[in-house]
GUBA-653805 format. One record per residue (C-alpha): residue in three letters; x, y negated, z. Coordinates in pm, whole numbers, padded with zeros to 5 digits, always signed. Layout:
// residues N
alaXYZ/...
END
This chain:
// residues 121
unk+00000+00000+00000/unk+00130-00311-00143/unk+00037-00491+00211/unk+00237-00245+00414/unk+00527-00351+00163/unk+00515-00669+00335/unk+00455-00550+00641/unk+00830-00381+00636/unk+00967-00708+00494/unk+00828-00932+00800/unk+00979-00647+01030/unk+01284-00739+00879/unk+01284-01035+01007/unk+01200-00908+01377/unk+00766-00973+01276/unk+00520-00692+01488/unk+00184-00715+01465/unk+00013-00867+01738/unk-00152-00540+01796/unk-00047-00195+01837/unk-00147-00063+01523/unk+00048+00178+01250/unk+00064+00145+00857/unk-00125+00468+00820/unk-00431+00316+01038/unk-00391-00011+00875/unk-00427+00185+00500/unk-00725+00309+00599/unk-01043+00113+00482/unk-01318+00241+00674/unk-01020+00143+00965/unk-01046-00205+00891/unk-01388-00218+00784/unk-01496-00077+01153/unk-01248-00391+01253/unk-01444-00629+01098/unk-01762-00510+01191/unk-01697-00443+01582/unk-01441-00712+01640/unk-01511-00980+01373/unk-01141-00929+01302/unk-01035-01148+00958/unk-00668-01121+01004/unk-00391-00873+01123/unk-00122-01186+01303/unk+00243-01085+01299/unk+00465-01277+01544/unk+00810-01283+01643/unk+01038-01365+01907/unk+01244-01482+01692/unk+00998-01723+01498/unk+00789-01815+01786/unk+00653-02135+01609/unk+00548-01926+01290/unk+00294-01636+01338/unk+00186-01508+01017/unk-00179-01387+00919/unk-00251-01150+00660/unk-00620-01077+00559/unk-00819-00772+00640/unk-01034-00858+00327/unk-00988-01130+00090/unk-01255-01382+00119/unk-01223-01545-00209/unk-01132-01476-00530/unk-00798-01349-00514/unk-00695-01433-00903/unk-00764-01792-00887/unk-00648-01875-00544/unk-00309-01714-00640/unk-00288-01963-00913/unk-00339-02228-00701/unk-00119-02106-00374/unk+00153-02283-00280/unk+00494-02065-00206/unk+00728-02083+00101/unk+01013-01958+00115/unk+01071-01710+00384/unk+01449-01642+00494/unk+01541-01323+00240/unk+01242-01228+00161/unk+01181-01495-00069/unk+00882-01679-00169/unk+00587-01609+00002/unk+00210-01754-00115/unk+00017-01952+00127/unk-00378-01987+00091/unk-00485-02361+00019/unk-00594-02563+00203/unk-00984-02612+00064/unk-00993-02209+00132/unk-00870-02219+00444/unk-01072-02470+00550/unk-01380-02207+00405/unk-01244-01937+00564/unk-01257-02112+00874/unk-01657-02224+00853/unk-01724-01911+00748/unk-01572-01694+01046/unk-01688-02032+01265/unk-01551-01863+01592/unk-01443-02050+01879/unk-01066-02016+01761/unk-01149-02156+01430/unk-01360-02410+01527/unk-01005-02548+01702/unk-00831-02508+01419/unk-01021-02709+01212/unk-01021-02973+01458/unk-00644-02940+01438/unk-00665-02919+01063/unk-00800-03297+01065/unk-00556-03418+01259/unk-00251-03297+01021/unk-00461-03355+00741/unk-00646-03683+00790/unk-00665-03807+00437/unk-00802-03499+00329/unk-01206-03510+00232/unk-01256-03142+00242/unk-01353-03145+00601/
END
C-alpha cells in the first residue's frame, strides 16, 4: 500500500503514529472504515520527538477529489524524503466544517488568525 510507503519514509525520520497501530491493520479497509464510523477518526497523526513542532496527518479517506487537489497542492520539502504535497488551504478549510468537531472548530479559529486576508472562512 502506497500509504504504508510513506509511512516507512516518516519512520525514517523518527515519525510513529500517534496510535499503536500496524501497517497490516492500517491496509485493511473495513479497519479504517470501523475507525471512521466508531471514532469519527479522519486522520492517522504521525509525530516525532524529533519534529515536535510538525505532526503530520494522513487521511483515512480522501474527502475530495484526489486528481484535482493534487494539481493544485503545494509541495514541502521534507528532509530526504523529498517533496511532500500539502492539501490547500480552501480544502482544508472544508475538511474542517465538514468533520466540525471540537478540535477543528479550534483550528479554524487558528486558521483565521494565520490567514487573515483569506475570504474562504
Amino acid at each position: 500500500m502506497r500509504t504504508w510507503r510513506s509511512n516507512a519514509a516518516l519512520a525514517s525520520l523518527g515519525y510513529q503514529p500517534n496510535i499503536p497501530i500496524t501497517a497490516e491493520q492500517f491496509a485493511r479497509p473495513e479497519n479504517r472504515e470501523k475507525w471512521i464510523r466508531e471514532n469519527e477518526m479522519k486522520v492517522l497523526q504521525f509525530w516525532s520527538d524529533q519534529h515536535r513542532e510538525t505532526p503530520i496527518d494522513i487521511l483515512i479517506d480522501v474527502p475530495f477529489d484526489f486528481a484535482t487537489e493534487s494539481k493544485a497542492a503545494p509541495t514541502k520539502e521534507l528532509s530526504d524524503v523529498g517533496p511532500v504535497p500539502i492539501v490547500t488551504l480552501p480544502t482544508l478549510v472544508a475538511m474542517k466544517r465538514a468533520a466540525n468537531r471540537e478540535q477543528d472548530r479550534i483550528d479554524l479559529e487558528n486558521l483565521r488568525l494565520y490567514y487573515p486576508e483569506e475570504i474562504i472562512f
